[in-house]
Wavefront OBJ file of the C-alpha trace (Angstrom):
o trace
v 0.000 0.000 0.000
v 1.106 3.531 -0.710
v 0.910 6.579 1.562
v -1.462 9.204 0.790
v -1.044 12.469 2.645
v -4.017 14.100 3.622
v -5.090 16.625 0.779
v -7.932 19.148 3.097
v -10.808 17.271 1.382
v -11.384 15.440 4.852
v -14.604 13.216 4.521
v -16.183 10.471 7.251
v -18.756 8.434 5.538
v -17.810 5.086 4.906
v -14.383 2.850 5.834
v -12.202 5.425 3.930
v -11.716 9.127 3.530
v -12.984 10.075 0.133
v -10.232 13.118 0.136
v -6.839 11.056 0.723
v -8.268 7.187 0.668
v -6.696 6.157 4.074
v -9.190 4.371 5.928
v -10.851 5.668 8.945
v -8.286 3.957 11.321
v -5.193 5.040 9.844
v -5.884 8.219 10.385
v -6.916 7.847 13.630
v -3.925 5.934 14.398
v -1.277 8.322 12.635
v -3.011 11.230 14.960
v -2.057 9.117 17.841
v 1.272 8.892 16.745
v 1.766 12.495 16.206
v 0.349 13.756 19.409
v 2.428 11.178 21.053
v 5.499 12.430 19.335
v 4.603 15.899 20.480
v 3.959 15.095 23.632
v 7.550 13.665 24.030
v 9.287 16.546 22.372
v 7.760 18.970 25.141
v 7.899 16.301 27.888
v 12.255 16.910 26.972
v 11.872 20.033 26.594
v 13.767 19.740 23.139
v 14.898 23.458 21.678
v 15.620 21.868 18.372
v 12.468 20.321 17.907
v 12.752 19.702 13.986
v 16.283 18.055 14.784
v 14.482 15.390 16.734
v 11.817 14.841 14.147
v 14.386 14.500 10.903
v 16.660 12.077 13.495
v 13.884 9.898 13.942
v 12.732 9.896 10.737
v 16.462 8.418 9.582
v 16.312 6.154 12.459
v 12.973 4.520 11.247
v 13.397 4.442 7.682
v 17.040 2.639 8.432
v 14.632 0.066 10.240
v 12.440 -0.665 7.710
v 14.937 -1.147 5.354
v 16.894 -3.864 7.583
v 13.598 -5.387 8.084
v 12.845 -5.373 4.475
l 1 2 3 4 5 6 7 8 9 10 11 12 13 14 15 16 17 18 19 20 21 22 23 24 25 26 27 28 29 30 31 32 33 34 35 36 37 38 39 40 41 42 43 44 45 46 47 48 49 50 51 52 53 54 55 56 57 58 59 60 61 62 63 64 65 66 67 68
């Protein structure tokens, strides 16, 4: 399956969003994972906030790839 970002045409009927496709629960669940991200940042009071983000971003995609 391939990511879809959200594209602002948000809709709720049905399994899926009629705007980016994702179902229902992915969204939900990617919202989780942001505010739980955010939560961590200000939890560590990080200064460099966008540092964090594009660290863990490497960290994860090196992951997937030895997983792949």
């Amino acid at each position: 399956m391939k990511y879809q970002p959200c594209i602002d045409q948000c809709t709720s009927e049905g399994t899926h969003c009629g705007g980016c496709g994702r179902s229902h629960q992915e969204i939900t669940d990617t919202k989780k994972l942001v505010t739980s991200v955010v939560e961590f940042i200000r939890e560590h009071d990080y200064e460099n906030p966008e540092d964090f983000v594009e660290r863990i971003s490497k960290s994860i995609l090196k992951k997937l790839q030895k997983t792949a």
